[in-house]
C-alpha positions, 0 to 999 in steps of 0.5 A, spaced: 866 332 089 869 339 087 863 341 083 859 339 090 864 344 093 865 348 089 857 351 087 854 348 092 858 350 098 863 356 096 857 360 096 855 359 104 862 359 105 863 365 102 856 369 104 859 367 113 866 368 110 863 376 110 860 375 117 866 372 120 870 379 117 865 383 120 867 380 126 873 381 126 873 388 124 867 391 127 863 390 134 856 387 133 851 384 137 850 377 137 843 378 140 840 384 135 842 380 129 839 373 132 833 377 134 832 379 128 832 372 124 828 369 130 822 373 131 822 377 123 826 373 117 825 366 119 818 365 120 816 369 115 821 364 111 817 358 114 810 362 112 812 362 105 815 356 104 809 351 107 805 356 103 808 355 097 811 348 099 810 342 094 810 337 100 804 333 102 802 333 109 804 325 109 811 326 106 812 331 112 809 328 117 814 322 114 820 326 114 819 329 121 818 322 124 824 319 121 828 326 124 826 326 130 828 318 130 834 319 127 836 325 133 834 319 139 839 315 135 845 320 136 843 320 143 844 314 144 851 313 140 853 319 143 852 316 150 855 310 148 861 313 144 863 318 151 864 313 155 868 315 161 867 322 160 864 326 166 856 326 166 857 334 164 861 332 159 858 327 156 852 330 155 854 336 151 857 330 147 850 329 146 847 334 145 852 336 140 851 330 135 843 331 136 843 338 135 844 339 128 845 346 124 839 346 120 838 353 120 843 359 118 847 352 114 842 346 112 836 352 108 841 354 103 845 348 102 838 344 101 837 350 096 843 349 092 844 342 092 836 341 090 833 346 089 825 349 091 823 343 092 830 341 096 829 347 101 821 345 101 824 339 105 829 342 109 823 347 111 819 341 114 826 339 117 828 346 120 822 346 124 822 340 127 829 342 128 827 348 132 822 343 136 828 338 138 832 344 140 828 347 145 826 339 148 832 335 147 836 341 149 834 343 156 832 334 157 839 334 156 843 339 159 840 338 166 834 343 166 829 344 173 825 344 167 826 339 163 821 338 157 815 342 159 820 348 160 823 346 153 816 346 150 813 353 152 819 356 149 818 352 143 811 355 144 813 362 145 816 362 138 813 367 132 815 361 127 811 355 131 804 360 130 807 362 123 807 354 122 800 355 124 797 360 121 800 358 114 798 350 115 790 354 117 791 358 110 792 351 106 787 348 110 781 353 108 784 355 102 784 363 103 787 367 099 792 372 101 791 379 098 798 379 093 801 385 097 800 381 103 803 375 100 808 380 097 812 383 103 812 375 106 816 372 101 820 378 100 822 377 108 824 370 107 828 371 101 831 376 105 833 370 112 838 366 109 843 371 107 842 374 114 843 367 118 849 366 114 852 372 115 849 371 124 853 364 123 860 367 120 859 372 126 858 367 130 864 363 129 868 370 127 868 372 135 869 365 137 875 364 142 880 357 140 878 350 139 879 345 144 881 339 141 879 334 146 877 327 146 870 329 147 869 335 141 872 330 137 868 325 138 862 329 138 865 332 132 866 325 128 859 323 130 856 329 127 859 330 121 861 322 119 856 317 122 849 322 122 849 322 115 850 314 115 846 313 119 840 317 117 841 313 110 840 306 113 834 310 118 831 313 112 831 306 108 828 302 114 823 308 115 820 307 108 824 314 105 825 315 098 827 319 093 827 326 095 824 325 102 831 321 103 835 326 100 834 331 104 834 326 111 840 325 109 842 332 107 840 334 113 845 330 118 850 331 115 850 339 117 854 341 123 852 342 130 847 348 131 850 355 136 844 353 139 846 347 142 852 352 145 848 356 148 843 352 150 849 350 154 850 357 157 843 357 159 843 351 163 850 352 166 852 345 162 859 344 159 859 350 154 867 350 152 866 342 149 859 345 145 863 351 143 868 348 140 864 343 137 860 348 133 866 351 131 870 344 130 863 341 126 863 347 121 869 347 119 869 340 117 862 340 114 866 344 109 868 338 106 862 332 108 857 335 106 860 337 100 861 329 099 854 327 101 851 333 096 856 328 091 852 322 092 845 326 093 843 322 085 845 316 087 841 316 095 835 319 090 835 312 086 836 309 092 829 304 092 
């Protein structure tokens, strides 16, 4: 597990260790830095990847089931762990153990811990991701506009057409011009320090965390029973291999900012889900240094 830590998760620490200091020291923008990530360097990472990715369409296809059912699991854990909490509250609880941090956390880690192949599947992961946030989220906050609301934001990212337009190169075959090529996958490679940085910037300007009975709930299920739950899951479903290590990889990170600021939009209990993100992060510290540790033995799973 040290090893784990040390060369798997040290390097993301140290990379948003540098953002939160920034935070501290200097006044920057949340919004710019996300705008940033948003609508240039993570599209362009999600265009390099399924340009290059070894993932077949079927293993995808696979892996996306079994996340989404996994989500669905955690909601109902989370509802049936968070009895007695307000309706708000509750549903924050939820959305927290739903809503995991595949982005600016899973992408590097998954490269760490498994290499190109390890971040093709995290790739295919963090999009589903990006879907889930912005349905789920506003479904369970108590949006006017439920799901048709979420799915037109999905739609007005840049990534969900880049997704597109790299699944239509493939599937014609097209050659892109090298320079083209070229500058795309400069732009990927510069996504994941940028989001690293924007997390640790995050957490760095964040207020206290409030040790409630609901953020440690949300806590405890997203960093201890996601992961469990997500290899009986990944069984169940077929998974193996790969395929499974990276299911597993993934619910073992913490709960994503966007959750937060889902939260925020809709006028939702945003304190339990701040604290969540904050609470979650600092303890994944150590869990997904421990599931990195078991990765061999879950690939031999079957």
């Amino acid at each position: 597990m040290f090893a784990a830590l040390l060369n798997v998760v040290l390097p993301v620490v140290l990379v948003a260790g540098v953002g939160a200091v920034l935070a501290r020291r200097f006044p920057l923008s949340q919004d710019t830095l996300g705008k940033v990530s948003l609508n240039a360097l993570t599209p362009a990472l999600a265009l390099s990847s399924l340009l290059g990715t070894t993932v077949t369409a079927q293993a995808g296809l696979r892996l996306a089931a079994a996340y989404f059912a996994l989500a669905l699991l955690g909601v109902l854990v989370a509802f049936l762990a968070a009895r007695g909490v307000p309706g708000p509250t509750r549903r924050a609880v939820m959305a927290s153990v739903a809503i995991g941090n595949n982005g600016n956390f899973g992408l590097p880690i998954a490269l760490f811990a498994l290499g190109q192949p390890g971040l093709d599947q995290a790739v295919v992961i963090f999009l589903c991701s990006v879907v889930l946030t912005f349905t789920l989220g506003p479904l369970l906050y108590g949006s006017s506009g439920g799901a048709r609301a979420g799915l037109t934001a999905v739609l007005r990212l840049p990534v969900v057409w880049c997704i597109a337009a790299a699944l239509l190169v493939r599937l014609l075959d097209v050659p892109l011009p090298l320079g083209l090529r070229r500058g795309i996958d400069l732009l990927g490679q510069a996504a994941l320090p940028m989001v690293l940085l924007s997390l640790g910037i995050q957490l760095g300007q964040a207020a206290r965390v409030a040790l409630t009975r609901p953020v440690l709930t949300a806590t405890l299920l997203r960093v201890l029973a996601m992961p469990a739950l997500a290899l009986g899951l990944g069984l169940l479903l077929g998974l193996r291999g790969l395929n499974l290590q990276g299911l597993v990889l993934a619910s073992a990170m913490p709960t994503a900012v966007n959750a937060f600021l889902l939260a925020r939009e809709y006028g939702a209990d945003a304190d339990t889900v701040a604290s969540a993100v904050a609470l979650s992060t600092l303890a994944s510290v150590a869990t997904a240094a421990l599931v990195v540790t078991l990765l061999p033995g879950i690939g031999r799973l079957g």
